[in-house]
KEPA-267836 format. One line per 3 residues: number of its first residue (from 1); for each residue x, y, z of C-alpha. Coordinates in nm, 4 decimals. Example, Ala and Ser with C-alpha at 12.3 -4.5 7.8 and 13.67 -1.06 7.14 Angstrom:
KEPA-267836
1> 1.2300/-0.4500/0.7800; 1.3670/-0.1060/0.7140
***
This chain:
KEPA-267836
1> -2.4352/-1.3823/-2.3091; -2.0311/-1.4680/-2.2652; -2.0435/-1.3338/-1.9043
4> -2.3689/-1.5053/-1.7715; -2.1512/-1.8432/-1.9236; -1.9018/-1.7254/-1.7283
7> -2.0896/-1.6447/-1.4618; -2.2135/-2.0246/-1.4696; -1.8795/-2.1796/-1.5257
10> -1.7757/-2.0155/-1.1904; -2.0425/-2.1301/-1.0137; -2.0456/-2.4974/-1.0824
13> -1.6579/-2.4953/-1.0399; -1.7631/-2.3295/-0.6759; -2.0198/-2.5692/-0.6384
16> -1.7929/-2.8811/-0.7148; -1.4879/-2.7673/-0.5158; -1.7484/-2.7354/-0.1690
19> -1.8346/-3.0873/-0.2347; -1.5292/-3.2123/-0.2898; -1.3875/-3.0540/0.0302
22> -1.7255/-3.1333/0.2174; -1.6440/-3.4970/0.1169; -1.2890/-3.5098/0.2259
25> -1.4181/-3.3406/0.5881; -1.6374/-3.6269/0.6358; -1.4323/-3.9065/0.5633
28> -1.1440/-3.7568/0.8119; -0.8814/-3.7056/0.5603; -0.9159/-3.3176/0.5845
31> -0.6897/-3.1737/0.8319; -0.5641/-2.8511/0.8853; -0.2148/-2.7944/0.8397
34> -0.1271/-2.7479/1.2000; 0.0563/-3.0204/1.3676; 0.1082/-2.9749/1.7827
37> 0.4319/-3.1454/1.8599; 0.4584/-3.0492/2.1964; 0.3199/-2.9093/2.5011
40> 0.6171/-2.7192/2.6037; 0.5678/-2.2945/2.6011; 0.9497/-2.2663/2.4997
43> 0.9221/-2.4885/2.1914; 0.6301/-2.3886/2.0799; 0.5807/-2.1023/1.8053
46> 0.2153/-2.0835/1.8701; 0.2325/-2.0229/2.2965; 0.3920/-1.7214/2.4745
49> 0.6306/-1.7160/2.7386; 0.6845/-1.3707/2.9001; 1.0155/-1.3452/2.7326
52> 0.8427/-1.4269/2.4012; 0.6127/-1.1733/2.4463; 0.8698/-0.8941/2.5647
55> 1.0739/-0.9228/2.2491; 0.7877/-0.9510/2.0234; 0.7007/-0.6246/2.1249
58> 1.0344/-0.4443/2.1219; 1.0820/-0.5979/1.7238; 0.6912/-0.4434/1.6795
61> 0.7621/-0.1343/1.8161; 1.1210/-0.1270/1.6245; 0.9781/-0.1741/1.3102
64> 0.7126/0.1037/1.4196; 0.8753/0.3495/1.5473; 1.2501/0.3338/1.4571
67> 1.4286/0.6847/1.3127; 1.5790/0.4059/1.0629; 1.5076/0.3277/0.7543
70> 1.2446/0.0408/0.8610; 1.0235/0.3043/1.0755; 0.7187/0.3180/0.9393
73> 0.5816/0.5991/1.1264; 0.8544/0.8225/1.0307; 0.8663/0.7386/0.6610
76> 0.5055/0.8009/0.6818; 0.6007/1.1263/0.8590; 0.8726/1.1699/0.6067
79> 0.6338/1.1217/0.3100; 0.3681/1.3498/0.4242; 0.5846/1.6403/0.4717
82> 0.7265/1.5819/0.1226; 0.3928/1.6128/-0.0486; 0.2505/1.8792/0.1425
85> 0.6082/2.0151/0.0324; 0.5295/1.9559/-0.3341; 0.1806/2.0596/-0.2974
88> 0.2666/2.3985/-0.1962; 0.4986/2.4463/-0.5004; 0.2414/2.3278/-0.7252
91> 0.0089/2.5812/-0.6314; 0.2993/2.8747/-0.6000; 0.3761/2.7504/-0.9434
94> 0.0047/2.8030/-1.0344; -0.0536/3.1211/-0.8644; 0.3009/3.2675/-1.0720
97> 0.1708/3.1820/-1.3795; -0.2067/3.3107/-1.3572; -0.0161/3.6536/-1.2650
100> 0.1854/3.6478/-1.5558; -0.0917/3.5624/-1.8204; -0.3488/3.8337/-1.6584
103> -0.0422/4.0807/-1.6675; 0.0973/3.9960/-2.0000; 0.1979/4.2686/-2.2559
106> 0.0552/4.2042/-2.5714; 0.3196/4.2229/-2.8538; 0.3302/4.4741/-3.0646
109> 0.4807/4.5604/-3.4353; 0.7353/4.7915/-3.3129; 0.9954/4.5550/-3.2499
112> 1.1464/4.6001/-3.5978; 1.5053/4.5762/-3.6019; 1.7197/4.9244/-3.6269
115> 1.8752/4.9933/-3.9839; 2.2098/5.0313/-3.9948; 2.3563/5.3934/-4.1525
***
């Protein structure tokens, strides 16, 4: 019963929220928040120029693909090889230990320490 209420709750909040904004829309006081200043390629952050576009791919292929610490292919490289890494001692690990409990000597009474004369 609490989560149909809730469940209701949500709904009309949903429901009030669309009107509200479907209000604002139609009397022209909703605007995005995008304001065009200019027309100009060179001061705008939204347009490319050529040299725009070159260095936004040499930072996106930086990022990518640098040996550096902020290379994301080789630090997902890096990571991979470390688990497989740990993976394969895990199961080396595993494989010693069901050898030594199949091959284990059961103990026996004659361990009994030697009486000194």
């Amino acid at each position: 019963m609490n989560k149909l209420i809730i469940l209701l709750v949500l709904i009309a909040i949903m429901i009030v929220g669309g009107g509200l904004t479907s209000q604002l829309a139609a009397q022209g006081g909703f605007q995005l928040p995008v304001l065009r200043q200019t027309d100009n390629p060179d001061a705008s952050a939204l347009e490319m120029t050529p040299w725009k576009a070159e260095q936004l791919f040499l930072v996106i292929m930086f990022i990518l693909f640098s040996p550096l610490p902020p290379g994301i292919i080789p630090m997902a490289i890096g990571i991979t090889a470390l688990m497989w890494f740990l993976d394969w001692q895990v199961k080396v690990s595993k494989k010693t230990a069901a050898a030594s409990s199949s091959s284990a000597i059961t103990p026996t009474n004659d361990n009994k320490p030697a009486k000194a004369e």
